[in-house]
Structures are given as structure tokens and as C-alpha cells.
C-alpha positions in Angstrom: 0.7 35.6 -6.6 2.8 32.8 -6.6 5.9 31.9 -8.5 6.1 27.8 -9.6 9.6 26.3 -9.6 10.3 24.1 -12.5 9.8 20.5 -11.9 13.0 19.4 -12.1 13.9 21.7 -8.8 16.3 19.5 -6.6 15.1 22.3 -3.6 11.8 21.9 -3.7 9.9 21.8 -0.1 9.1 18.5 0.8 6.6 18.0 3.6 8.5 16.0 6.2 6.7 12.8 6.0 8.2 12.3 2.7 11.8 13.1 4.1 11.2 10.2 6.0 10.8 7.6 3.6 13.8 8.6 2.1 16.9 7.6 4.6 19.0 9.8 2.0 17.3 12.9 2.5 18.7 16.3 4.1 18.1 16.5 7.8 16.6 19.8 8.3 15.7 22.3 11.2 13.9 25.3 11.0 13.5 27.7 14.4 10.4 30.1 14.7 11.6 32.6 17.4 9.2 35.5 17.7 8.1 38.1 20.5 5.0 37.0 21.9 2.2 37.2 19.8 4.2 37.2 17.3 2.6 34.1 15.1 4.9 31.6 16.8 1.9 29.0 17.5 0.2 29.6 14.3 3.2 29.2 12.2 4.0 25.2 14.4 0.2 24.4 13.9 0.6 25.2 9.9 3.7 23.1 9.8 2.3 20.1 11.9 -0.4 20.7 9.1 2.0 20.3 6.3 3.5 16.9 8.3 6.3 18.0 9.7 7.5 17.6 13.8 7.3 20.6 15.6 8.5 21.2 19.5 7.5 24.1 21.1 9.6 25.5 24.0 12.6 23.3 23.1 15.5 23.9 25.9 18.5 25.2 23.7 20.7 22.4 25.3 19.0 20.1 23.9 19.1 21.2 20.2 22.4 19.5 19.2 20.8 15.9 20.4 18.3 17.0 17.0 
């Protein structure tokens, strides 16, 4: 069961393609860390579904560059 959000929800999910178009929009980054077979690769290709950018095996140096 789900549970809608009203439709004036300022937090509402927004598939990153949409971010996009709005240069206004929050900048957002979500990490998936998991043992392995965890989900880890399933959860990115669900994501990359939804439109957003997903890089696997991202060196943590270069996270502040994001």
C-alpha cells in the first residue's frame, strides 16, 4: 500500500530529468552503499530507469567535484 502526498507537496520526488530543466532546482546526491549482493546494481539500474545519473564505483575523492 501506498500513501499519496497532497498535490501541493513542495518535496515531492522529481525524476532528475525534470531537475534539469529547472536551473533553480535542489542539487541532490543519494549514495547506495551495500555489502555485495546487497541490491546495489538493481537499486542504480531502477534509478537510471526513473532518469536520474548514476556512477557506480565513484572514487570518494572525487565526490566533492559532484
Amino acid at each position: 500500500m501506498t500513501t499519496r502526498l497532497p498535490d501541493d507537496a513542495e518535496d515531492e520526488p522529481r525524476a532528475s530529468a525534470d531537475l534539469a530543466d529547472d536551473p533553480e532546482g535542489p542539487n541532490r546526491i543519494l549514495l547506495i552503499t551495500g555489502m555485495s549482493g546487497a541490491g546495489k546494481t538493481a537499486a542504480l539500474k531502477a534509478l537510471e530507469d526513473l532518469g536520474f545519473e548514476c556512477i557506480d564505483h565513484l572514487p570518494l575523492r572525487l565526490l566533492p567535484r559532484l
